[in-house]
C-alpha positions in Angstrom: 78.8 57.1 117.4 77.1 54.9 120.0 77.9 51.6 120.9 76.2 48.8 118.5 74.2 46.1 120.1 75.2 42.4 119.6 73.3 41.4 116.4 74.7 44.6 114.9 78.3 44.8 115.8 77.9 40.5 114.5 78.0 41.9 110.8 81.3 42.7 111.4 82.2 39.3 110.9 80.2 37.3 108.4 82.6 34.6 108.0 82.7 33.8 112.2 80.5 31.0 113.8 77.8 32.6 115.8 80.1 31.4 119.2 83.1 33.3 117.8 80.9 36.5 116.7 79.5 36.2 121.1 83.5 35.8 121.8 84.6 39.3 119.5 81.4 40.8 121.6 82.9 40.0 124.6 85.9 41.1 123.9 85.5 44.2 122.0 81.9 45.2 123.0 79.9 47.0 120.1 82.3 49.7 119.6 82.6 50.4 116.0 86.2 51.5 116.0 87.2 48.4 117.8 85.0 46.3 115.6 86.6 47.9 112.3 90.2 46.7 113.6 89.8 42.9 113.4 89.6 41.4 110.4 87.0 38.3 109.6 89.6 36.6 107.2 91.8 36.1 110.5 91.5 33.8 112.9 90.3 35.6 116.5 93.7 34.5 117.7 95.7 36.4 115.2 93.2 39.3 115.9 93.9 39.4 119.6 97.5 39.4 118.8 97.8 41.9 116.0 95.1 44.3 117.2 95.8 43.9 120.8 98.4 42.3 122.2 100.7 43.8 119.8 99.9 47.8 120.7 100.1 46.9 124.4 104.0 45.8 124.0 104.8 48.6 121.8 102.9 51.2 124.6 104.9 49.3 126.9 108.3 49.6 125.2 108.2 53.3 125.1 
């Protein structure tokens, strides 16, 4: 699957602000499988630390 554009990958996250939704971009670009990890219920903070910063210490501790 190809990358999603912006106002695509947005509808991801219905219940962001359109600033947070151009933040998630910028982070995770418009791949799906990236996209599909956060979840909208969660703050982007939480995201970034479950779905991010989380793996990278565990890939780290091995």
């Amino acid at each position: 699957m190809k990358e999603m554009n912006f106002f695509d990958a947005r509808k991801f996250f219905p219940n962001y602000s359109l600033e947070q939704q151009i933040i998630i971009y910028s982070i995770l670009g418009g791949i799906p499988h990236y996209l599909k990890q956060f979840n909208s219920d969660l703050t982007i903070e939480e995201n970034i630390k479950y779905n991010i910063l989380t793996k990278v210490v565990f890939c780290l501790m091995k």
